[in-house]
N, C-alpha and C positions, 0 to 999 in steps of 0.2 A: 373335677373332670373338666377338661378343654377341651373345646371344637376348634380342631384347624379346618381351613377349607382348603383342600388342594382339586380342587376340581378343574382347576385351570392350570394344572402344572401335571397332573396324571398322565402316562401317556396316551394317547390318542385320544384324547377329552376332545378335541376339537372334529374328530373326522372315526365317531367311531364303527366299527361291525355293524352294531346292530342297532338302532333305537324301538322305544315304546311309548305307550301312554300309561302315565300314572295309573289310569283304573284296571289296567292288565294287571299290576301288582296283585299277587293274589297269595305268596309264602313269601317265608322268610326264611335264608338257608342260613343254616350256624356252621360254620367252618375254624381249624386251629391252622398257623401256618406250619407245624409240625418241626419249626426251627427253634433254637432254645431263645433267639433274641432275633430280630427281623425288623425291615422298616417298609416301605413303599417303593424306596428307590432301590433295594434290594430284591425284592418280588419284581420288581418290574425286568430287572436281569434276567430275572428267570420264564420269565412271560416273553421277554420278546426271543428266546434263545428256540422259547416254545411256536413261535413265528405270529402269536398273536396280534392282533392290532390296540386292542385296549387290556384292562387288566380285570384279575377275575372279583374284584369286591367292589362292593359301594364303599364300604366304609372299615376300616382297620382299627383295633382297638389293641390299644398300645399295653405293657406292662405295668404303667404309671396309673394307668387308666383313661388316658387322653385317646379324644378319639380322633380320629382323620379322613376325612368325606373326600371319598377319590373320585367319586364321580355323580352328575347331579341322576334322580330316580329316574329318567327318559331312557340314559345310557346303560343297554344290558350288557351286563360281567359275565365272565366266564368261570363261575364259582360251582354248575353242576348242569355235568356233559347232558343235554336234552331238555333240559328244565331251567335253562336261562329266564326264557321270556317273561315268566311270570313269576321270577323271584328275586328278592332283592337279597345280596348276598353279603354280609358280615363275617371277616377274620377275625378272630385273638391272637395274638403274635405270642406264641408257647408251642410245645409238644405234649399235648396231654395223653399220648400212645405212650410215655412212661410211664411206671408201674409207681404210683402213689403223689405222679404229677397232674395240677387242677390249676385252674386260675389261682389267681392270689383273690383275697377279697374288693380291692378296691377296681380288680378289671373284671372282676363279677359284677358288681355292683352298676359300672358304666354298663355294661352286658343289656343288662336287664333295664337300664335307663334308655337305653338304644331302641330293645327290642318292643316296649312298650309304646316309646314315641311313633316307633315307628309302625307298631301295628296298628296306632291311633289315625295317621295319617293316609295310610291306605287302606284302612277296613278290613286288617287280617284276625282272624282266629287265632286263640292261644294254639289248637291243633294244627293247626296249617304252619305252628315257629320248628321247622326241622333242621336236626344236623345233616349232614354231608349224606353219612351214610343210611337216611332213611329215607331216601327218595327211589324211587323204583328203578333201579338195574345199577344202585352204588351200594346195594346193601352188604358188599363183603372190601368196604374203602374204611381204614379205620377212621376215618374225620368225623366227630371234630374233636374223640378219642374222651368226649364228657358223657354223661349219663343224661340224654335231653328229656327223657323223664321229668326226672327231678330239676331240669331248668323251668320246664311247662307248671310244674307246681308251685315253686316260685314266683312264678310270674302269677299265678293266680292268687297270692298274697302278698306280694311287694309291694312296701309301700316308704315312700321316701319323701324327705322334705326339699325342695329346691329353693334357689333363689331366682331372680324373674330371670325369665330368659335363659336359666341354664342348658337345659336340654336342646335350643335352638341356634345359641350365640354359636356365631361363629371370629375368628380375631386376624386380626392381621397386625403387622409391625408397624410402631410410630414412630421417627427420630423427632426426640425435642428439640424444638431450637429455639435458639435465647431469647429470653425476657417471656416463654411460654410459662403457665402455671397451669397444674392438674386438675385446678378448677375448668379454667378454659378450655383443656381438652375434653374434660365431662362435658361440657355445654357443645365443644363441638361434632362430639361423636354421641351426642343425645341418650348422657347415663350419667350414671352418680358418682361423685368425689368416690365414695365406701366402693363403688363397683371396680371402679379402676383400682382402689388402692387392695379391694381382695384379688384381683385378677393379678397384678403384679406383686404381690407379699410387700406390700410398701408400710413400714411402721408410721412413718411421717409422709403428712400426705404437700407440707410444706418445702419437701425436699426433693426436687428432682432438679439436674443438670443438663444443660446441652450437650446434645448427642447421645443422649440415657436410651436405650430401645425398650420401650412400652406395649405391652399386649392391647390390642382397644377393640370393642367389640363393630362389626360391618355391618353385618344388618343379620337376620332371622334365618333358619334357613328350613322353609319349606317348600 
């Protein structure tokens, strides 16, 4: 799983609707984008046609199982008409209102690594993780077209190994340039030769080139 950070590229990150404070978080909305493949920059076509100012998720969770943080927890989304303020709102990019279609496993898997984190950081209840259509006056919206049931019992037995920092990294791009080694960039981006070279699928960690673009971790993100 990859954390990108687009929270500076989202639109209207900078000038949004509405703001909050962290401690008004108080649910978690699960939503599907009801498209068969989808990105941010594609929802956002469709948000701003809708004449919004910002977009409706915190965070997007890709098919691959990479996630994507559109916006930092202050800025409320438009993920469910009345019940913005106090909820933080998570996509899966799929149509699960087809008849025998569900995530794949490994954007389950982030799902649940998400929903955890994140009930950890703002003090939610496993009862309080709703889909779309179980909030009061969207109960006939088919999103987020899963059984949130059986997401809630899940989450009351999930248990997974990470490695440090996964659930918080966030990455941005590095151009190598000459005479750099991945040693030195571990030491300058304050992580290990092994972390950069799992983050990049790099066999050797002796070989990188100038001008190579490198995943490297920013900092934390809570």
């Amino acid at each position: 799983m990859k954390i990108i950070d687009a929270t500076r590229k989202s639109m209207g990150w900078s000038n949004p609707f509405q703001t909050r404070k962290k401690h008004q978080i108080r649910k978690i909305g699960i939503h599907h984008s009801a498209t068969v493949t989808g990105s941010r920059e594609a929802f956002e076509n469709h948000w701003r046609r809708k004449g919004w100012r910002n977009g409706g998720y915190s965070e997007i969770i890709h098919q691959n199982g990479d996630v994507e943080i559109c916006y930092v927890p202050t800025t409320v989304t438009n993920g469910v008409g009345g019940h913005n303020t106090p909820t933080y709102n998570i996509c899966l990019v799929g149509n699960f209102r087809k008849k025998g279609a569900q995530p794949s496993t490994i954007q389950m898997e982030s799902l649940l690594k998400r929903i955890r984190f994140n009930m950890d950081r703002f003090n939610v209840a496993p009862k309080k993780v709703k889909g779309h259509n179980e909030f009061l006056g969207h109960q006939f919206n088919i999103c987020p077209g899963m059984n949130m049931r059986r997401v809630r019992r899940e989450l009351e037995v999930f248990e997974y190994v990470t490695t440090p920092n996964e659930l918080t990294m966030i990455t941005k791009n590095h151009v190598v340039e000459r005479g750099e080694t991945l040693s030195g960039i571990a030491v300058q981006y304050r992580v290990t030769v092994m972390e950069l070279q799992r983050l990049n699928h790099l066999l050797n960690p002796d070989f990188i080139k100038a001008g190579q673009i490198l995943q490297v971790p920013v900092h934390s993100f809570r």
